[in-house]
C-alpha positions in Angstrom: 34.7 -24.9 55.0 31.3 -26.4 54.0 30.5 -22.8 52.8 33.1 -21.6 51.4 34.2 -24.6 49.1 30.8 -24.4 47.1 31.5 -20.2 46.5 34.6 -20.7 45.6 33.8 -23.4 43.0 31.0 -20.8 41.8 33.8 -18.1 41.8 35.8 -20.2 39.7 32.8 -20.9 37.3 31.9 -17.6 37.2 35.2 -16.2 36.4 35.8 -19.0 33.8 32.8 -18.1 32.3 33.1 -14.5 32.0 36.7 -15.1 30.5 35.0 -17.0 27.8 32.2 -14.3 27.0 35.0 -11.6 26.9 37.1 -13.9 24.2 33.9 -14.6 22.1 32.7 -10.8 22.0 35.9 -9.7 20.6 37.2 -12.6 18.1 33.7 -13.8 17.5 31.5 -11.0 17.4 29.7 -9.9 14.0 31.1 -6.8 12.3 28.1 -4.1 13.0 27.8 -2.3 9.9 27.4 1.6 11.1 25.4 2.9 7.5 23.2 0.0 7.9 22.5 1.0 11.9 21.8 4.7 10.6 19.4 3.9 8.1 17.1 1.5 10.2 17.2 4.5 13.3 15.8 6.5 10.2 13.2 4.2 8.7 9.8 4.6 10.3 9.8 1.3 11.9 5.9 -0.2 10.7 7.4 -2.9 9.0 4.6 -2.8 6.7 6.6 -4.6 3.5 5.4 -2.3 1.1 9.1 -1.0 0.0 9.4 -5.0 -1.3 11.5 -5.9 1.6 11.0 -8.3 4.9 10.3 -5.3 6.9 12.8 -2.7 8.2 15.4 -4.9 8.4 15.3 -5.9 5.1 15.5 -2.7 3.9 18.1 -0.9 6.0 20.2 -3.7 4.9 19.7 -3.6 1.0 19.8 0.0 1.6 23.3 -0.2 2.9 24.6 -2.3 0.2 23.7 -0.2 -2.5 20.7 -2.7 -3.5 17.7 -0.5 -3.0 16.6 2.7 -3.8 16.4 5.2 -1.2 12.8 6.3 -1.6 10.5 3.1 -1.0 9.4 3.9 2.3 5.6 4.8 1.6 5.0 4.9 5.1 8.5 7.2 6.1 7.6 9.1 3.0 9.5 12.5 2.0 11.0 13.0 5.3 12.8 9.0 5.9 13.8 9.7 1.8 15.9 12.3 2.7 16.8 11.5 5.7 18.5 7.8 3.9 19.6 10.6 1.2 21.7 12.5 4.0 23.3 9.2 5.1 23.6 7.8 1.8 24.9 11.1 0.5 22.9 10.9 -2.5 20.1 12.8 -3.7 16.4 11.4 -3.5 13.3 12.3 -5.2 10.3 11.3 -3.3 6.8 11.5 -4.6 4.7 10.8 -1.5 1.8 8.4 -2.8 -1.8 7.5 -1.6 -4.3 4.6 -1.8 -7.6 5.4 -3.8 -10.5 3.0 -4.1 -11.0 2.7 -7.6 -15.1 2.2 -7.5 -18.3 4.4 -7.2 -19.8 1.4 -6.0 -22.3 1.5 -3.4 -25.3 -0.2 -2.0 -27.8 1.7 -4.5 -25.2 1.3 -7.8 -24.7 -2.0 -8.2 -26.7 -5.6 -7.5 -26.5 -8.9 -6.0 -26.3 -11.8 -8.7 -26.7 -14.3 -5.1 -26.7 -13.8 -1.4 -23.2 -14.8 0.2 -23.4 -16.2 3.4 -19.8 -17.5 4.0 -17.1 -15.9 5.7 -17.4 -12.5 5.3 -13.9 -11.9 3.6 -13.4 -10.1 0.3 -10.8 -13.0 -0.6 -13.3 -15.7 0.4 -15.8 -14.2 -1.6 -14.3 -13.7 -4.6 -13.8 -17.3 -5.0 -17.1 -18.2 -5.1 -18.1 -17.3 -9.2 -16.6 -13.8 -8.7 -18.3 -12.8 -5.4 -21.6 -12.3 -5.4 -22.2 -8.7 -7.0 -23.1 -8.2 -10.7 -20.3 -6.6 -11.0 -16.8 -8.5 -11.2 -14.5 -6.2 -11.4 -15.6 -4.0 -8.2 -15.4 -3.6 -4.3 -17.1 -6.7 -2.7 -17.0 -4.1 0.3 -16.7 -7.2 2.8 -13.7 -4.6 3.8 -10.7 -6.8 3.9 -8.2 -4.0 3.0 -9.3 -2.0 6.4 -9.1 -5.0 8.5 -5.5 -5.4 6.8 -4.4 -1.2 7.0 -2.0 -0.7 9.5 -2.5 2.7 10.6 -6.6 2.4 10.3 -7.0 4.5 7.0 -9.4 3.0 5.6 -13.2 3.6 6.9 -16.5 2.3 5.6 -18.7 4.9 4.1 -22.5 3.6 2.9 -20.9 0.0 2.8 -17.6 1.0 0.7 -14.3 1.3 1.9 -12.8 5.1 1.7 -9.6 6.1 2.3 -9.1 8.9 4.9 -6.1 10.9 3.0 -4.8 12.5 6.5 -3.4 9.2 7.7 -2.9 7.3 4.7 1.0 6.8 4.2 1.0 5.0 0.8 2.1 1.6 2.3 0.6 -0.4 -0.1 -1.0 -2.8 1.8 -4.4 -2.9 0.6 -3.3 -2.8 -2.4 -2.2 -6.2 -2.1 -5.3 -7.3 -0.1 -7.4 -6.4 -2.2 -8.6 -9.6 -4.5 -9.9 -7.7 -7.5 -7.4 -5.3 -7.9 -9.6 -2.0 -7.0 -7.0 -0.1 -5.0 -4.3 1.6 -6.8 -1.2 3.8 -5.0 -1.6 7.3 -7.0 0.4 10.4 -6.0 -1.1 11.9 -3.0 -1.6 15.3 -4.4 -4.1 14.4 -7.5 -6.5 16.2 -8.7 -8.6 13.8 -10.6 -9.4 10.0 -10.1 -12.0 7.6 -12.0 -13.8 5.3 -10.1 -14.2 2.4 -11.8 -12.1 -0.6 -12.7 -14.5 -2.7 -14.7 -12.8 -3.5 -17.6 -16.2 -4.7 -19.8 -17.8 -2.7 -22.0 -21.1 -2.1 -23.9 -24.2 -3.7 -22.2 -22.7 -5.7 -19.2 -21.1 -2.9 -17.5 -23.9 -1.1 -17.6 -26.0 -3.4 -16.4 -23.6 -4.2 -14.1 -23.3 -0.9 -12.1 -25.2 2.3 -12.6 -21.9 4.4 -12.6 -19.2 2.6 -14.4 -16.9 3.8 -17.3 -18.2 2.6 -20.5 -15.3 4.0 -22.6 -17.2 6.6 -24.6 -14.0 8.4 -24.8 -15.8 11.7 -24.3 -13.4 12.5 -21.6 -10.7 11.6 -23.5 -12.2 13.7 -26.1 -12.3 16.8 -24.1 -9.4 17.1 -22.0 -6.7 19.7 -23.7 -4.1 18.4 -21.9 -4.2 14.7 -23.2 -4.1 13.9 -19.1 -6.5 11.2 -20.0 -6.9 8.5 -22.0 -9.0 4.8 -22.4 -7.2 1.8 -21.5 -8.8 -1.8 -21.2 -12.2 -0.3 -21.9 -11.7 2.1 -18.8 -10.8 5.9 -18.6 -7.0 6.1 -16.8 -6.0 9.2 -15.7 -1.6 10.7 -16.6 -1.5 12.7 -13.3 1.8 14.4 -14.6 0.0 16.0 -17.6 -3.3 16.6 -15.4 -3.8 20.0 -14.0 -7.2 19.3 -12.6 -9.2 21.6 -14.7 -12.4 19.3 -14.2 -13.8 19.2 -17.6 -13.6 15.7 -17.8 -15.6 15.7 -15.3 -18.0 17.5 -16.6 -18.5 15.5 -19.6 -18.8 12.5 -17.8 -22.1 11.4 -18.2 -21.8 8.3 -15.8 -20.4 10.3 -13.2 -17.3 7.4 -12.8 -14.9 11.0 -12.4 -14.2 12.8 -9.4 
C-alpha cells in the first residue's frame, strides 16, 4: 500500500492533467492560418530584414494579409517571388537586384587628411570629422558591410570592399551598414555602373580622389540612349534605357565608369 497510494495519486495527477491539455488545445488553441504557413515554408529563411519586415515571420504574415508585396525577398529572389505568386495566386514581377560599391577608391586614389587609430569600424570612423580620408563621401574601407553580409559577399580587394556577384542575393544589408551611403542595390544584370558617390564638384573632388566624377557631363553628352545623366554633381546611370554600349565609358576621362 505504501507503493501504490503514491502512483495512484500520480495517475490521478497525470490523467487530470492531460484532461486539461486536451480541453486547452481545442477551445484555446490559436487559429493556424494555412496561407500564412505556406508562404513562410517558401521564403528562404535568412531573416536578413531587407524585405522591411522583422524577418520571415514578419513577412509571411503581412504577406498573408494582403499587406505586402510579393516580391521583396532579395535573398529568395525570382524563385520565392513566384513561388508566394503560386500561393497567392497573383502574378509577380521580380527583378533580381545586386549590391555595388559605388567607389574607385583605393589605397593609391585617394589620401589620408589624419591617421585613425580607434576602433577600426566604418561607423566609428565616420564620426570622427568624416573619417579620416580626404574624401567624405567614399569607402572608409574599414569593411563594416562584409563583417555585416550574411552570406559572405563581400571581399576586400587592395583595401576596398568588392562584391562577389555569384553569391550576392540583393539583401540589402550593407546597404544599410554602410555610414556614407556608398552601396547602392542595382539590378543584378547591369551593364554599366559609376564609381563614385562624391557629390562635390570642381577643385575639392579632385583633390580629393584621383578618380572621382567631376560632372563634365561628357558622358551625359555622348550616350544616344539618354541612359545617363548628372545628378548632385555625380553621373547616375537609367539601367532601363542603358544597353551597355560603353561609350560612356569611353569618354570618361576620370575613369569613375565601368
Amino acid at each position: 500500500m505504501e507503493i501504490l497510494i503514491p502512483v495512484i495519486i500520480i495517475a490521478v495527477i497525470g490523467l487530470i492533467a492531460g484532461l486539461g491539455l486536451s480541453f486547452a488545445s481545442k477551445y484555446m488553441a490559436v487559429p493556424v492560418d494555412e496561407t500564412e504557413a505556406q508562404i513562410r515554408e517558401a521564403l528562404p529563411g535568412a531573416n536578413c530584414g531587407a524585405c522591411g519586415f522583422s524577418g520571415c515571420d514578419g513577412y509571411a504574415a503581412a504577406l498573408a494579409k494582403g499587406e505586402a508585396a510579393p516580391n521583396l525577398c532579395s535573398a529568395g529572389g525570382e524563385a520565392t517571388a513566384k513561388a508566394i505568386g503560386e500561393i497567392l495566386k497573383v502574378e509577380v514581377v521580380a527583378e533580381p537586384k545586386i549590391a555595388l560599391v559605388a567607389c574607385n577608391n583605393s589605397c593609391d586614389k585617394t589620401s589620408r587628411a589624419f591617421a585613425y587609430e580607434g576602433l577600426q569600424s566604418c561607423t566609428a570612423a565616420a564620426l570622427l570629422q568624416g573619417g579620416p580620408l580626404d574624401c567624405k563621401y567614399g569607402c572608409i574601407g574599414l569593411l563594416d558591410c562584409a563583417n555585416a553580409c550574411p552570406f559572405g559577399a563581400i571581399v576586400v580587394n587592395n583595401g576596398h570592399p568588392t562584391v562577389c556577384k555569384d553569391l550576392c542575393v540583393g539583401c540589402g544589408v550593407c546597404v544599410n551598414t554602410c555610414p556614407k551611403g556608398v552601396i547602392k542595390l542595382v539590378p543584378k544584370n547591369y551593364k554599366t555602373a559609376v564609381l563614385c558617390n562624391n557629390k562635390e564638384k570642381g577643385a575639392p573632388v579632385v583633390k580629393a580622389c584621383k578618380s572621382s566624377c567631376i560632372a563634365c557631363t561628357m558622358c551625359e553628352r555622348t550616350c544616344e540612349k539618354g541612359a545617363i545623366k548628372i545628378v548632385d554633381n555625380i553621373a547616375q546611370v537609367n539601367y532601363e534605357l542603358c544597353d551597355g554600349c560603353g561609350k560612356c565609358k569611353e569618354v570618361c576621362k576620370r575613369k569613375v565608369i565601368i
